[in-house]
C-alpha positions as CSV (number, residue, x, y, z in Angstrom):
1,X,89.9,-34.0,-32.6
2,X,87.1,-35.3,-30.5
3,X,83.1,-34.8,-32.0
4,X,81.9,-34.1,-28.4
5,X,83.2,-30.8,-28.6
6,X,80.9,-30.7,-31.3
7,X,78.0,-32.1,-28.9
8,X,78.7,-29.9,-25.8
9,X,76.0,-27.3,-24.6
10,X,78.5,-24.6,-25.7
11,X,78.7,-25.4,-29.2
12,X,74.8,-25.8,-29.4
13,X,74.2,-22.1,-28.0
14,X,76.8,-20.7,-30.4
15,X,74.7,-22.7,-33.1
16,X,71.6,-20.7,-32.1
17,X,73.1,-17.7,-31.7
18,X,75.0,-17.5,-35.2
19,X,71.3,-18.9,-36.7
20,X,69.4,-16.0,-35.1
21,X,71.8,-13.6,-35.9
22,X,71.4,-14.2,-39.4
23,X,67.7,-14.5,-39.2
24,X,67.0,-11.2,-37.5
25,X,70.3,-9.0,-38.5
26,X,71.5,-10.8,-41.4
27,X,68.4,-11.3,-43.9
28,X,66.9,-7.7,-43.0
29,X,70.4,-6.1,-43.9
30,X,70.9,-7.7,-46.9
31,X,67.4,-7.1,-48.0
32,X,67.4,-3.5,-47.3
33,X,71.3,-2.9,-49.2
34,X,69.9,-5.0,-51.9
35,X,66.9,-2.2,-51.9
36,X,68.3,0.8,-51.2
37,X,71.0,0.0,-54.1
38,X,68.2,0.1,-56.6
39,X,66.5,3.3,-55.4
40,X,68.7,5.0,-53.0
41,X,71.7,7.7,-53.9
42,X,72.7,6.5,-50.0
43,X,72.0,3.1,-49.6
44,X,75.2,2.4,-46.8
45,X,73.3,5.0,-44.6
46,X,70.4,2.6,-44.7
47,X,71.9,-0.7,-44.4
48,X,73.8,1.0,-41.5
49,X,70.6,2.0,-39.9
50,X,68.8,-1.1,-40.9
51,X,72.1,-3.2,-39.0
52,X,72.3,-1.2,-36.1
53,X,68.3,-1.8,-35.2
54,X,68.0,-5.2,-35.9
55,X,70.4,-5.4,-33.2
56,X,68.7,-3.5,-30.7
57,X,65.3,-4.2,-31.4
58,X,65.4,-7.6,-33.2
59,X,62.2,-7.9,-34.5
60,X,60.3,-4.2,-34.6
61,X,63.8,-2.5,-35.4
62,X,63.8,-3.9,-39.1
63,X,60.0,-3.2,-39.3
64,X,60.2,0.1,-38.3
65,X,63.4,0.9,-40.5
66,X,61.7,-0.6,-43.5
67,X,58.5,1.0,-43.2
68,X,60.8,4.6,-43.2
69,X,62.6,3.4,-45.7
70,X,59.7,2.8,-48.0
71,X,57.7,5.8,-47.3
72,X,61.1,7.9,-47.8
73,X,63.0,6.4,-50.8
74,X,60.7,4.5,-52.9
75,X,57.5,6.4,-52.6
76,X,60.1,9.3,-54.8
């Protein structure tokens, strides 16, 4: 197996995209199951929604699902 498949431009894009997939999809999903399992009777609904708009709007999606989750589920 050669290492400069490793070292091509390819494998270096795929390395950024994996990172900020996890930084902006990953982290917020994880954070908002680990939440909504502590206070929610439907906590897939909102890792669901949490997944699905930290995918489409990377940064304000999870902002703006976390701010509705907080003011519906946790302010009970």
């Amino acid at each position: 197996m050669s290492f400069a498949l490793l070292a091509s431009p390819q494998a270096e894009m795929l390395s950024v995209f994996v990172a900020a997939g996890v930084l902006l999809v990953g982290i917020p999903t994880a954070g908002i199951y680990r939440d909504a399992s502590a206070h929610s009777p439907r906590p897939l609904a909102w890792t669901a929604a949490m997944a699905i708009a930290a995918a489409v709007v990377p940064l304000l999606g999870a902002l703006g699902v976390w701010m509705l989750y907080t003011s519906v589920e946790v302010g009970r």
